[in-house]
N, C-alpha and C positions, 0 to 999 in steps of 0.2 A: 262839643263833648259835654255829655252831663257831668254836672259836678260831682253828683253822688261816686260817682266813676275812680275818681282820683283816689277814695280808699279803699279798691277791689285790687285784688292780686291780679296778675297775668293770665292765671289759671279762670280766677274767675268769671276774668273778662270774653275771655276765647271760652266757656262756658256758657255762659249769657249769649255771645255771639251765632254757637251752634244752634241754642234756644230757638231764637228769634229766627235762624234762617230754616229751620224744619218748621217751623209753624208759618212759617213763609206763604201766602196764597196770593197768586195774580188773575185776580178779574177784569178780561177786559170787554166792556159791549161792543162789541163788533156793529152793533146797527149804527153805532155815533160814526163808524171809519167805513164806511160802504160807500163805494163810488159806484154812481148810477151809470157815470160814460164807460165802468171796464166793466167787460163781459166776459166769465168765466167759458174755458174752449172745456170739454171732456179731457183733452192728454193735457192739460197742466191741472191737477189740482191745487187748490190756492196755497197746501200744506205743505209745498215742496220747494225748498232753497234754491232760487231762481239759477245760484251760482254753482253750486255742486249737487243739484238734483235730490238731497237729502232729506228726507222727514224731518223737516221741524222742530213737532214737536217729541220724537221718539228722543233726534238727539239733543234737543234741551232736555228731555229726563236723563238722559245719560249724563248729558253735565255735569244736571244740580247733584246727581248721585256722586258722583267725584270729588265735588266740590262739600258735602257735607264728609267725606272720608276721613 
């Protein structure tokens, strides 16, 4: 924990907190995590939850949108 931290109110802190997670960006390079041995099939695209068949990344926006509420 920063120390600076220890003289911010509650409010301030859950303030600061909202800050930082709406300015929030995740970059990630996909060519660093490419496996040359898996071969994309046409009926699975790569963007879909192995376990319940969901968009990805639609329902990670729905999250982070919940999650900033």
């Amino acid at each position: 924990m920063n120390p600076d931290n220890f003289n911010m109110s509650e409010q301030e802190l859950n303030a600061q907190r909202r800050r930082r997670a709406e300015n929030f960006k995740l970059n990630i390079d996909e060519s660093e995590y490419e496996d040359d041995n898996f071969v994309k099939s046409e009926d699975e695209p790569s963007n879909l939850n192995s376990y319940s068949g969901q968009d990805v990344k639609k329902q990670m926006a729905r999250e982070s949108k919940q999650v900033l509420k």
